[in-house]
C-alpha positions as CSV (number, residue, x, y, z in Angstrom):
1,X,131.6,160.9,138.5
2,X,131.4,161.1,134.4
3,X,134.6,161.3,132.4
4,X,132.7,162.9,129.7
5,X,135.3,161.2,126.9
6,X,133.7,158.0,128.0
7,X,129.9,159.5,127.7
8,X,128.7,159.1,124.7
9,X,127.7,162.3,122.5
10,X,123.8,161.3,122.6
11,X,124.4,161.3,126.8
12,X,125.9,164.5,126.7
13,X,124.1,166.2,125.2
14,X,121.0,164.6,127.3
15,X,122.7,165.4,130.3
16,X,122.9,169.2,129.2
17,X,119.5,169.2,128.4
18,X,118.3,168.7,132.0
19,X,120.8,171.5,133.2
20,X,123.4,168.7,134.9
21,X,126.2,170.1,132.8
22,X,127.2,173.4,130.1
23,X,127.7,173.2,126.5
24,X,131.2,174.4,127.6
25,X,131.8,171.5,129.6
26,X,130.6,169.1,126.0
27,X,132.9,171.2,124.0
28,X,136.4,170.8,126.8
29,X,135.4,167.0,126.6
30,X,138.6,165.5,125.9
31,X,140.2,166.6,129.2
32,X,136.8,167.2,131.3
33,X,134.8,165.5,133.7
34,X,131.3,166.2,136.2
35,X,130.7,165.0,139.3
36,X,126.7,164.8,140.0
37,X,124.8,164.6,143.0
38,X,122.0,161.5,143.5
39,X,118.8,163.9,143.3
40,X,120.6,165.6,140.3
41,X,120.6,169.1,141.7
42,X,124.0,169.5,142.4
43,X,126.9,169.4,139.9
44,X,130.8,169.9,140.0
45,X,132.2,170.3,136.5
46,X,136.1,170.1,136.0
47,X,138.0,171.9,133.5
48,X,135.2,173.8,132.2
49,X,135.7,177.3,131.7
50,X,137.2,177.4,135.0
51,X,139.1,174.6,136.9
52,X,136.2,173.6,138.8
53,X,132.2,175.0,138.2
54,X,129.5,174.1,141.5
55,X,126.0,174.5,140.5
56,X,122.9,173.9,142.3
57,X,119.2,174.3,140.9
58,X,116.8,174.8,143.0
59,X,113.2,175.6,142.0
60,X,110.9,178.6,143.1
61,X,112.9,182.0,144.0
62,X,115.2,180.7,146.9
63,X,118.9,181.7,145.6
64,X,120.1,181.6,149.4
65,X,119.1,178.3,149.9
66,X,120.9,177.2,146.7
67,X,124.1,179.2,147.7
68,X,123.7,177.7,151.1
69,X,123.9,174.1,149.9
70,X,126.7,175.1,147.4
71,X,128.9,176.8,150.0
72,X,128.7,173.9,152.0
73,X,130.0,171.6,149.3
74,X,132.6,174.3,148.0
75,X,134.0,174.5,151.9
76,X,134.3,170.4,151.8
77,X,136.4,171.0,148.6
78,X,138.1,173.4,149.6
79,X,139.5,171.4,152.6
80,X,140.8,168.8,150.6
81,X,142.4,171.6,148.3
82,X,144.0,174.8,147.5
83,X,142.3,177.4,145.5
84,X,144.1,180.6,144.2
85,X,143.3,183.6,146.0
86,X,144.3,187.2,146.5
87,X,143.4,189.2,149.2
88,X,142.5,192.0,146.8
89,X,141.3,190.1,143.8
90,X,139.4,187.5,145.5
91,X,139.6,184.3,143.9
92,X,142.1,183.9,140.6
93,X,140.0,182.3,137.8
94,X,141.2,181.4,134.4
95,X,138.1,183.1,133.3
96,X,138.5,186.5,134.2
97,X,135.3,187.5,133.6
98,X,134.6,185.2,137.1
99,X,137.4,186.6,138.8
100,X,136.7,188.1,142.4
101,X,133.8,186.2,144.2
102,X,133.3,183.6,141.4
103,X,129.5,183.5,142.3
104,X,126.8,183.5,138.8
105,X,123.4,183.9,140.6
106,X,120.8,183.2,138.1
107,X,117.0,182.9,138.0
108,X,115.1,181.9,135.1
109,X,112.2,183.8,134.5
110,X,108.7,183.3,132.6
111,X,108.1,186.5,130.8
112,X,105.2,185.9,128.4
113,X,103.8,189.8,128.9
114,X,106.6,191.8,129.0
115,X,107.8,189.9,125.8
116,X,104.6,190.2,123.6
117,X,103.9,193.8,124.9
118,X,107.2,194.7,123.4
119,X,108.9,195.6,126.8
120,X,111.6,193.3,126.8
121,X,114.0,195.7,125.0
122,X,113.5,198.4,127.6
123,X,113.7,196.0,130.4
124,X,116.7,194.0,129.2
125,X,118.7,197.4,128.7
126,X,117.7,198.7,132.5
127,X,119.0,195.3,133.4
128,X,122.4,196.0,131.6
129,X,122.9,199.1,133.5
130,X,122.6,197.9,137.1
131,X,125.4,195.1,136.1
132,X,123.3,191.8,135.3
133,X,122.9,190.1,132.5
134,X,119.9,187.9,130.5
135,X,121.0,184.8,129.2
136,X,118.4,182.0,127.6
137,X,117.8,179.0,128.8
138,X,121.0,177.6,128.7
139,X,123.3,180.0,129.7
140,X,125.8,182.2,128.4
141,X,125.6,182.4,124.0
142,X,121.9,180.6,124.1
143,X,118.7,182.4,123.0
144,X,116.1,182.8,125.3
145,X,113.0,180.2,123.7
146,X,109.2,180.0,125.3
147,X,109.6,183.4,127.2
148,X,111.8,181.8,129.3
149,X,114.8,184.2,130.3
150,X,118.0,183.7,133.0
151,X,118.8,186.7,134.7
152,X,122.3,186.6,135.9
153,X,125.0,189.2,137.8
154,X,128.0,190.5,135.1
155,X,129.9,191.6,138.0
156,X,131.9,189.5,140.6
157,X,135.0,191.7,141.4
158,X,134.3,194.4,144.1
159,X,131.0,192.9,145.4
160,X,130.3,190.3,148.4
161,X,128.2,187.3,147.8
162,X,125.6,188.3,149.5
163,X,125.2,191.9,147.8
164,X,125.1,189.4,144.3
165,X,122.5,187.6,145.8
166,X,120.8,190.9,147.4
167,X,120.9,192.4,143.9
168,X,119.7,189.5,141.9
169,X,116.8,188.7,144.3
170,X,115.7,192.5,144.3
171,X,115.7,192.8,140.6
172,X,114.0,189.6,140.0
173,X,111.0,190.7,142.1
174,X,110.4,193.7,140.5
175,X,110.4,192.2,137.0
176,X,108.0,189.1,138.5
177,X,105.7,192.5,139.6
178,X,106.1,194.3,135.8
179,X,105.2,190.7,134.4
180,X,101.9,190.7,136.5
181,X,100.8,194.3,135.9
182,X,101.6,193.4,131.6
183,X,99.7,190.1,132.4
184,X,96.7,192.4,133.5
185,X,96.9,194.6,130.6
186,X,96.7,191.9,128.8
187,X,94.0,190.6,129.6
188,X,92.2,194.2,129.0
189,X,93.8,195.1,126.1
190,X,92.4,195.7,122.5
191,X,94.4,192.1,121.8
192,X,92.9,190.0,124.7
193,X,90.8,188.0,122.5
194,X,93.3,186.7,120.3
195,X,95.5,186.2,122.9
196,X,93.0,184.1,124.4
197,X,92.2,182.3,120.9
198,X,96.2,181.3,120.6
199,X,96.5,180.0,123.7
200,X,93.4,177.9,123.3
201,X,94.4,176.7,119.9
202,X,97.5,176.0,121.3
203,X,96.1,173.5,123.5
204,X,93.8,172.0,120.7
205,X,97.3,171.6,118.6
206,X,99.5,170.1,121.6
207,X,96.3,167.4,122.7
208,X,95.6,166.5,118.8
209,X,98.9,166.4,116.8
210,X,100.2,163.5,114.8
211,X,103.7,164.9,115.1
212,X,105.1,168.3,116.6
213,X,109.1,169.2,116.3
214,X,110.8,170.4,119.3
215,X,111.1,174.0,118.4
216,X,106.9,173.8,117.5
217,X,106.8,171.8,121.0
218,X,108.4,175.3,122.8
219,X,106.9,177.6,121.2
220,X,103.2,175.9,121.6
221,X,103.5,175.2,124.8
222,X,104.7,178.2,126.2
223,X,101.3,179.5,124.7
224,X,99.8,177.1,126.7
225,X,101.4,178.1,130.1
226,X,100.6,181.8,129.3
227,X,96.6,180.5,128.9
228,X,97.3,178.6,132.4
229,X,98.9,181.7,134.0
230,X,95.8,184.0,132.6
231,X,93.1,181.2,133.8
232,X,91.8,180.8,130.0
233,X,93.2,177.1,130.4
234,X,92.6,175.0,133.8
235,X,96.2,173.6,134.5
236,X,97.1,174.3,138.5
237,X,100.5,173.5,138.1
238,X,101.9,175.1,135.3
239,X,105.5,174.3,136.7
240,X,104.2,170.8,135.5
241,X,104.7,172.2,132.1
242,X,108.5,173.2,132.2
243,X,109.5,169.3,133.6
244,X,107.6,168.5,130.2
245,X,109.6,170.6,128.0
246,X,112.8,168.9,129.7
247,X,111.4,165.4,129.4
248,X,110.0,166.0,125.5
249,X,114.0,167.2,124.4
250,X,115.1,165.5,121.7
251,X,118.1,163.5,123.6
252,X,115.7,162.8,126.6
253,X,112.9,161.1,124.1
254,X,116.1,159.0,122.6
255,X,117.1,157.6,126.2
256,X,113.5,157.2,126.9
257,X,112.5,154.9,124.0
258,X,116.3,152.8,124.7
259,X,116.8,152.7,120.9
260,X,118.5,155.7,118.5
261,X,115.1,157.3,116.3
262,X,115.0,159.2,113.6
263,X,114.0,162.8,113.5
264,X,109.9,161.8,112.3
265,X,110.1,159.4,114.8
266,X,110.8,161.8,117.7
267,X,108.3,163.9,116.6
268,X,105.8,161.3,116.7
269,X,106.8,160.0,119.9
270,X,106.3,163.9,121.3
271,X,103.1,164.3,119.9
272,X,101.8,161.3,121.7
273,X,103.6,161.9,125.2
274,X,102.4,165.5,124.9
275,X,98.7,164.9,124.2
276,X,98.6,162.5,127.0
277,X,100.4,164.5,130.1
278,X,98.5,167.9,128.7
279,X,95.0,166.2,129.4
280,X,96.5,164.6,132.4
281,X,97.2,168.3,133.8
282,X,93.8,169.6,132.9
283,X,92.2,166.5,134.5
């Protein structure tokens, strides 16, 4: 259990960095708290935007598994206490947007193609009129960096949970199959040449710089997952590459080196880790 008025700001933030808790929670943290599981997969924020928020995190595409392990956790709290609910409404949040089921399934999605073909803005309006919603990487007001978007259901008043997760899953799958068939055009098109030559350079940037800033860190190596993804660059587990962006965030370098660094310091630090662990994944 964190009382986040005893965490320190440098935690917090660290700790919403590797998706434990919301900016919201950082912001309410005067009268908040989060209770965490062990393998850090599980989290229970208090006084967030609602009362109580339950998140799980699971990775691949499994969003019944991680509403199966949350609806198990939510049915131990809920025996230990009352939650508002209407028979009509569903559950009464002080959110209203929430109000009904409650339930945010969210996916995040790697959409290199559809974002440098210029489809995005088609897709993310189709999106909008089925009743989900993109979000970046952290959620609702953040801005979707390294192709990375969260695609996440508006509506939770008039629906089941499983028609959320129904819906979510569904749409999700086609986008994953638009993503491969602009991946494939791609690698065909008039620009598949200097596609390949950024990726590639890239790589040569991330393996031989002195210092990179975090935002130069994203962007790079998202260019270098896209090269993995296409087979210009030989990295088998480009999942490998997400855990690094995590680990390479600025308050996640600070708690690694057990000291408080300066900016040019981080970025030194980065470059170093980075060179290292992308060599390590191309063997």
């Amino acid at each position: 259990l964190y009382y986040m008025d005893a965490v320190s700001d440098e935690q917090a933030v660290c700790m919403m960095e590797n998706h434990l808790i919301s900016p919201q929670l950082i912001k309410n943290k005067r009268f908040s708290a989060a209770l965490i599981n062990s393998e850090e997969n599980v989290s229970v924020m208090i006084n967030e935007e609602d009362h109580l928020r339950e998140q799980c995190i699971v990775k691949g595409l499994d969003l019944q598994l991680a509403y199966d392990t949350m609806s198990e956790i939510d049915g131990r709290i809920g025996g230990s206490m009352k939650f508002a609910f209407d028979e009509q409404l569903g559950y009464l949040t002080a959110c209203p947007t929430n109000l009904g089921t409650g339930l945010r399934a969210s996916v995040m999605l790697f959409l290199p193609a559809l974002t440098v073909n210029g489809i995005m803005p088609k897709v993310l309006r189709s999106i909008s009129r089925l009743g989900l919603t993109v979000r970046g990487v952290y959620g609702e007001g953040s801005e979707a960096e390294g192709y990375k978007y969260q695609i996440s259901n508006e509506v939770t008043l008039g629906v089941t949970e499983e028609e959320i997760l129904s819906q979510v899953d569904e749409v999700v799958k086609k986008l994953c199959l638009l993503e491969e068939a602009e991946r494939r055009n791609l690698m065909r098109g008039s620009s598949a040449l200097e596609i390949q030559d950024e990726c590639l350079r890239a790589y040569g940037i991330l393996t031989n710089c002195a210092k990179i800033s975090t935002g130069e860190f994203i962007k790079l190596s998202a260019k270098v997952k896209l090269g993995a993804c296409l087979g210009y660059i030989n990295i088998s587990e480009v999942g490998a590459i997400d855990d690094l962006t995590v680990k390479l965030s600025p308050s996640n370098i600070t708690a690694a080196a057990g000291k408080q660094l300066t900016p040019l310091e981080r970025d030194v630090y980065r470059a170093q880790y980075c060179a290292k662990a992308f060599k390590k994944m191309k063997g």
